[in-house]
C-alpha positions in Angstrom: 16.2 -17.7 0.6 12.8 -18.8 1.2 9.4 -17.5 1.2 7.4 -19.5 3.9 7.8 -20.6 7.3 7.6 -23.8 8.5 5.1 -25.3 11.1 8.4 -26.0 13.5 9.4 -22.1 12.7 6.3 -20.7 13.4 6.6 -22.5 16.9 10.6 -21.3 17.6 9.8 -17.8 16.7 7.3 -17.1 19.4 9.4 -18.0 21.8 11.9 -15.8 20.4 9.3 -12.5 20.8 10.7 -10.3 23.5 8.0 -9.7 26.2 8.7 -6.3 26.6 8.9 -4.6 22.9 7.6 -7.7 21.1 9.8 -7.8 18.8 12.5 -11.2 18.0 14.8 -11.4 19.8 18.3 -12.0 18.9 21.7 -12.3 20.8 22.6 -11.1 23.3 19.5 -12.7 25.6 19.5 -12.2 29.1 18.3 -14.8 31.6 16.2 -14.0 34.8 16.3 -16.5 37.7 13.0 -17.8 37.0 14.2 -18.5 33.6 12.2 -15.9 31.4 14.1 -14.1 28.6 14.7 -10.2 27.6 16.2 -9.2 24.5 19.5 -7.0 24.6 17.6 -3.6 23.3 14.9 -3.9 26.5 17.7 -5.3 29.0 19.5 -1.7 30.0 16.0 -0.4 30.8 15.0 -3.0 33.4 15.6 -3.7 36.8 13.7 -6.7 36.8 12.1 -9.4 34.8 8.8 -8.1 33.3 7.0 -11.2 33.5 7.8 -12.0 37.1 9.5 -9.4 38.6 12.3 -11.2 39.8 15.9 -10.3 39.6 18.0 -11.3 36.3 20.8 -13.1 36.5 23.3 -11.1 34.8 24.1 -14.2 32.6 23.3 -14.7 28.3 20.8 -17.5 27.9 23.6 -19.1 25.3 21.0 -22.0 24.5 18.3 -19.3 23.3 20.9 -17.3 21.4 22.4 -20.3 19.4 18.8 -21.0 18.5 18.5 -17.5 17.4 21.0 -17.9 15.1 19.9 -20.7 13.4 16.3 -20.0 13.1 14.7 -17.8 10.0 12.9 -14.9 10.7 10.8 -12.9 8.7 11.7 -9.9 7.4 10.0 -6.8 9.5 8.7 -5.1 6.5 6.3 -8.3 6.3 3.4 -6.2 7.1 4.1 -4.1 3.8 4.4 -6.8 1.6 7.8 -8.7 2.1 7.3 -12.7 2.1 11.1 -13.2 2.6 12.3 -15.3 5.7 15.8 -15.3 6.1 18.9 -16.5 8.5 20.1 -13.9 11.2 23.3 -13.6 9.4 21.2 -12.7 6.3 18.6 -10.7 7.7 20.4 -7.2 8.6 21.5 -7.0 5.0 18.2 -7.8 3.1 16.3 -5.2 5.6 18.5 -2.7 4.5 17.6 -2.5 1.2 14.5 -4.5 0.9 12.1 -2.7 -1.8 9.3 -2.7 0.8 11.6 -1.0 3.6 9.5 2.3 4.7 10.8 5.6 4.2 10.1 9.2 5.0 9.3 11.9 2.5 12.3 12.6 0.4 11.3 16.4 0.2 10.9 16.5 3.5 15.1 16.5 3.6 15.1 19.4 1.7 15.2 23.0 3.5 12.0 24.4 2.2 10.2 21.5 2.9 11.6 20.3 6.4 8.8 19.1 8.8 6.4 20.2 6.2 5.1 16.1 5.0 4.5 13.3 7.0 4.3 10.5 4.7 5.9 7.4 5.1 5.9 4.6 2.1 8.1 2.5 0.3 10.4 2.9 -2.5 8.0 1.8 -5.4 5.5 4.4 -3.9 7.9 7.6 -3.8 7.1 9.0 -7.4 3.4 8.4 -7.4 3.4 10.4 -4.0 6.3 13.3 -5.3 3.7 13.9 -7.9 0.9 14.3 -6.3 2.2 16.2 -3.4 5.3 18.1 -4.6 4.9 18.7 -8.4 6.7 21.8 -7.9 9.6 20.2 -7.2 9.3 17.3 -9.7 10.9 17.3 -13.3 10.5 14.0 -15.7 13.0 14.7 -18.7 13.4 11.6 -19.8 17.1 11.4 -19.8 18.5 15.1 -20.5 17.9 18.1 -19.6 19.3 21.2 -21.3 18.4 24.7 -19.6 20.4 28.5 -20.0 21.0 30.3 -16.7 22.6 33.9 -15.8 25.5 33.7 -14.4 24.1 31.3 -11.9 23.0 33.8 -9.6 20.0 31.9 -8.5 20.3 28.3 -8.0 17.1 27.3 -6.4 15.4 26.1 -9.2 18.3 23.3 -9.7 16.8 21.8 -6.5 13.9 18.9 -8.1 13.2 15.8 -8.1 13.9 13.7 -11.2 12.5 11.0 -12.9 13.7 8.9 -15.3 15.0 4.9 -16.4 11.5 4.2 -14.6 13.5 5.9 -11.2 13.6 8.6 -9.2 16.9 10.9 -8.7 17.1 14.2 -6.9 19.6 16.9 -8.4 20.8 19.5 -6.6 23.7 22.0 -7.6 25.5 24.4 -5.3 28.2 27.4 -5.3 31.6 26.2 -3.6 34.8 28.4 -3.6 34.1 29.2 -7.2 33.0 26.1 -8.8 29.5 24.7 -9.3 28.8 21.6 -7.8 26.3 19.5 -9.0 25.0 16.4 -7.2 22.7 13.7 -8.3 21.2 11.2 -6.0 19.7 7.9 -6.2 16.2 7.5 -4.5 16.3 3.7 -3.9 18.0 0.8 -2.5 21.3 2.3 -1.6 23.4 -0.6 -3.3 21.8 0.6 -6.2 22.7 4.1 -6.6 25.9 2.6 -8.5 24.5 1.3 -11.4 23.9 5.2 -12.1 26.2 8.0 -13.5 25.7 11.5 -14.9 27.1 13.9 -17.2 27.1 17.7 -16.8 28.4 20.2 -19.2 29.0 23.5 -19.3 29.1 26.2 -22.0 29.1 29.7 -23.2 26.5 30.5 -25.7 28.9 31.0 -28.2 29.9 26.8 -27.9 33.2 28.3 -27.7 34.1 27.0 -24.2 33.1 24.4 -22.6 33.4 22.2 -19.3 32.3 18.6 -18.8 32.6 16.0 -15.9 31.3 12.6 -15.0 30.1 11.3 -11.5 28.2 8.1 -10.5 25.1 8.9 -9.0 25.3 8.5 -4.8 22.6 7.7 -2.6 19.9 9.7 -1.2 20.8 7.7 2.6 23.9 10.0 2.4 24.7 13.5 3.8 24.3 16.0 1.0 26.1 18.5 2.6 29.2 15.2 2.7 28.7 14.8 -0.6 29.3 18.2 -1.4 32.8 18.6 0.4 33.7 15.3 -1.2 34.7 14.4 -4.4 31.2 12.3 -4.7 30.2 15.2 -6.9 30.3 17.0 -10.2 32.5 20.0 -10.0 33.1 22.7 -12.6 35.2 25.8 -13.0 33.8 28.9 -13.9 36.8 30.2 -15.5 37.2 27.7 -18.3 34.0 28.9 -19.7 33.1 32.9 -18.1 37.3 34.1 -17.6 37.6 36.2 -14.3 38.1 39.2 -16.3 34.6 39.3 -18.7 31.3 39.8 -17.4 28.7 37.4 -16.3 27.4 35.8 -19.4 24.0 33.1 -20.0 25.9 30.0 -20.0 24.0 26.5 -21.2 24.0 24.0 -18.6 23.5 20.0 -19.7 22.7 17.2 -17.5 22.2 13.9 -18.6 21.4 10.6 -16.6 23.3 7.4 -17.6 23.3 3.7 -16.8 26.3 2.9 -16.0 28.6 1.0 -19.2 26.5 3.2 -21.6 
């Protein structure tokens, strides 16, 4: 990989802007009869060239796209701060987890929350702006957190925004045919929500009984409601530690956050 274009580059890659979203275009390229180009996004929504108004030709421009593949652009999140320029081959798969990629308000995912923010940043701004703007939902533990509930009859305060390792994690816990489910996620690169597992135990207040499981952490990209129905969380069973036939008791509930190999 390289930081910097070169003087030839600069040259190639305006001819690679598409005249119609401006944007670099990359196979497949149509050709007009007057020889202009139209990248494959634009195409479907024309019925002529928009530089001369001619017909197309119906043909790829095969010359153009093989220098499209050979060519380095930059990547798009260059206005944010990126200085990587990169092969077409490599480009999709930097984008999608470059640490200057823009991203919507995590809370903004969550139901009390939805349509409710409208900021847009990147990954190494998500806890300053959490903080400032949804403190409520924010809890910075270090690495555990130990809290006693009743019965678990009200689960909305499981529902925040965690920081810790320097990173930010959301934890959520739900009720599914009589197990608590409890699902961290990784607010980050996606390929890095692996390097990230957590512990959750339950007990009665007696230490009696008890209940642990392990899950790596999953990332905030996916469906939560997925990850639920999956086996991408933690799941526990109320009878080991409150039997069917007793009443509903305070039981402690730990969660720890761990690098993965510790």
């Amino acid at each position: 990989m390289q930081s910097e274009s070169s003087d030839m580059e600069q040259i190639l890659l305006s001819v690679m802007k598409c005249p119609v979203c401006n944007e670099y275009m990359v196979p497949p390229i149509t050709l007009c009869v007057n020889g202009h180009n139209v990248c494959g996004i634009c195409k479907p929504k024309l019925d002529v060239c928009p530089t001369c108004r001619d017909l197309f030709l119906g043909v790829k421009n095969e010359a153009l796209e093989k220098l499209a593949r050979e060519v380095k652009y930059p990547c798009s999140y260059q206005k944010f701060g990126c200085k990587e320029v990169l092969a077409l081959y490599m480009l999709v798969e930097h984008q999608s987890k470059c640490p200057n990629g823009q991203l919507t308000c995590p809370a903004a995912k969550h139901p009390l929350y939805v349509q409710s923010c409208d900021w847009i940043g990147n990954y190494k701004e998500v806890k300053n702006h959490l903080v400032e703007k949804h403190l409520e939902m924010c809890v910075d533990y270090g690495v555990v957190e130990s809290r006693t509930i009743h019965a678990f009859s009200n689960l909305c305060g499981f529902d925040k925004f965690v920081f810790v390792y320097d990173e930010v994690f959301f934890r959520t816990v739900s009720m599914m045919n009589d197990m608590l489910c409890v699902a961290v996620q990784y607010i980050g690169p996606p390929e890095n929500a692996a390097k990230y597992q957590y512990r959750v135990k339950l007990v009665n207040n007696d230490n009696t009984e008890g209940v642990t499981v392990m899950q790596l952490t999953r990332s905030f990209d996916e469906n939560l409601d997925d990850v639920f129905k999956s086996d991408n969380c933690g799941k526990l069973h109320f009878d080991v530690v409150n039997p069917p036939e007793t009443e509903e008791v305070d039981l402690k509930f730990k969660l720890e956050i761990l690098k993965v190999g510790n």
